[in-house]
N, C-alpha and C positions, 0 to 999 in steps of 0.2 A: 372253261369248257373245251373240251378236245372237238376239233372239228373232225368232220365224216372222213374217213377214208374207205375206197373199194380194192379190197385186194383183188387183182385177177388172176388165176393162177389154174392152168390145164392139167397140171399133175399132180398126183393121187401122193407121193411120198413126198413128204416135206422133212424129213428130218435131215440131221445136217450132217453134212460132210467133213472128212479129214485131207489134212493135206494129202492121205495114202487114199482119197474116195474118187466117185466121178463126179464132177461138174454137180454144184447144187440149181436147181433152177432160181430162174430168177424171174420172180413177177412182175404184174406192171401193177401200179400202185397210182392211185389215181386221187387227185383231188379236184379242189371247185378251180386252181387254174392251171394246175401241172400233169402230166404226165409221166412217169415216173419208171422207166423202162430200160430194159436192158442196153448198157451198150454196144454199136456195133460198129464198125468199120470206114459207115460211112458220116461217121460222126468228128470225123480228124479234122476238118477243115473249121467246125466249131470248137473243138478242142484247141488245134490253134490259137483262134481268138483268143479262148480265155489265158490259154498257156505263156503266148508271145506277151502279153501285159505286164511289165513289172511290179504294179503295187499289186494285181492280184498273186504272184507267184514271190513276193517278200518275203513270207514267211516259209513255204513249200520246200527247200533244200533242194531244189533241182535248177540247171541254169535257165534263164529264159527264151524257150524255142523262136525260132526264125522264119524257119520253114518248112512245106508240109509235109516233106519226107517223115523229120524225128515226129510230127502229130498222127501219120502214119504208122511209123515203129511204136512207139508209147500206146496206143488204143489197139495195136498188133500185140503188144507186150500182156495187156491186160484182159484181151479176147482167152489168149492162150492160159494168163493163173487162172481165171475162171473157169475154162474145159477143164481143168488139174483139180477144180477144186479147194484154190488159196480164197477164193474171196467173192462177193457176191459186187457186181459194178453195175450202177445204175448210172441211163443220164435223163440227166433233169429237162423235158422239152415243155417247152410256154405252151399250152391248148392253143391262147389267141393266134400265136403267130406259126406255130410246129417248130420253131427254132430248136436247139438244144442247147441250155443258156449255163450248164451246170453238169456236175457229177456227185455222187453220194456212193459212198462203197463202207462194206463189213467184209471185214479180214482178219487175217490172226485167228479165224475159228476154232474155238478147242470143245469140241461136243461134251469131250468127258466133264469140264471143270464147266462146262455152262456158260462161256464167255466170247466175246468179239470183242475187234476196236473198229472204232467208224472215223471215215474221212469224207471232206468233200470239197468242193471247191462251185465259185458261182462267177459267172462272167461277172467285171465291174460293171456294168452296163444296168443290171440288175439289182443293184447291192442297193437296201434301205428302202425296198419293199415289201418286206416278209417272205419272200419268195424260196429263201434258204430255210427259214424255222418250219414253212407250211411240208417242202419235203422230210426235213429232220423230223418234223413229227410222225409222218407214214411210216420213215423208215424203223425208226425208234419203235414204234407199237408194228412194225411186223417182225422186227428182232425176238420181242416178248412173247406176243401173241399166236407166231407161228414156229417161230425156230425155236422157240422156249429159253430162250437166252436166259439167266442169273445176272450177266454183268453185261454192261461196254464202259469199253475206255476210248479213251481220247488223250492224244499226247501231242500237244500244241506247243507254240514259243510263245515265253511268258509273256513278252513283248505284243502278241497279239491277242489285245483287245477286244475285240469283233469276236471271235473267235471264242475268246474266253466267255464272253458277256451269251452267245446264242447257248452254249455247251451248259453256263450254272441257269439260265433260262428255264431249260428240260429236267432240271434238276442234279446233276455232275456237281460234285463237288472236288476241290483242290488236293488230292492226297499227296504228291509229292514233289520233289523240283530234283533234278538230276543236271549238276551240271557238268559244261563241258558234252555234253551224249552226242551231238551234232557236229559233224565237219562242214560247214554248206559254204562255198565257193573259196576257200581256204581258211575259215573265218571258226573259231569254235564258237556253237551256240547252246544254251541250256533249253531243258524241255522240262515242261510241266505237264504232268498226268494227272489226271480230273477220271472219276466214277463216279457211274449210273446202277445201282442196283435195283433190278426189278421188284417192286410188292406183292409181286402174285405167286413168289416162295421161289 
């Protein structure tokens, strides 16, 4: 059974944007423990946390930050595709505590062919309470439901598990392995792409 989500959302046009558009909005999505809302600025510092963690950033291709200048630049970087239009970036905040424990983002948006790809990442603090599938589900049914999405993809390292296992969860299934597609700390890695095609046409 799909649990409740509330989309909250003040603006009238929801259709999606091109990399050549303005800024799509981005809602806040809400569930029975998360929060589900735009990132902003002052979210580096929790970005940090989850960022500086090596086993959460093992699979990610990016080195492991230090300090909070690059979690400043990185959530700087990501403010900015979003006013452009690359990508919708959400962060994950726990209702109980207002933390923000996580992120979830749709990018790659192509209006014409009907498609995204979704990423996200969950502090380790958090991991192996459902905390990641309850957001992947909001976002997943507001991809469909409101931007009208046809597909998401997801292109993960086969290597990770977690990862795989949440993705065929929602229904993604395994289409390809590309190897070699990664450079990540001088290391070549292969990537596996897994799709989602909506039911609703």
């Amino acid at each position: 059974m799909m649990m409740q989500t509330k989309f909250k959302s003040t603006t009238k046009n929801k259709s999606m944007a091109t990399n050549n558009q303005t800024a799509l909005h981005v809602p806040e999505l809400e569930t029975s423990r998360l929060l589900i809302r735009c990132l902003r600025m002052d979210d580096a510092a929790a970005m940090l946390e989850i960022l500086s963690d090596e086993e959460t950033v093992r699979y990610w291709g990016r080195p492991v930050m230090t300090e909070l200048q690059q979690a400043q630049d990185y959530t700087r970087e990501n403010l900015r595709w979003m006013e452009d239009g690359h990508c919708l970036y959400w962060g994950i905040e726990e209702k109980a505590s207002g933390k923000m424990i996580g992120t979830c983002t749709l990018f790659k948006l192509d209006s014409t062919n009907r498609r995204g790809e979704i990423g996200y990442l969950l502090n380790r603090v958090y991991w192996h309470l459902g905390l990641m599938s309850e957001a992947m589900e909001s976002v997943i049914a507001y991809a469909f439901t409101v931007l009208k999405l046809h597909r998401l993809e997801a292109d993960t390292d086969p290597g990770n598990a977690a990862s795989i296992r949440i993705l065929e969860h929602f229904g993604f299934e395994r289409e390809g392995l590309f190897r070699d597609r990664w450079l990540v700390n001088g290391v070549w890695c292969d990537s596996l792409m897994l799709g989602l095609v909506s039911n609703q046409g």
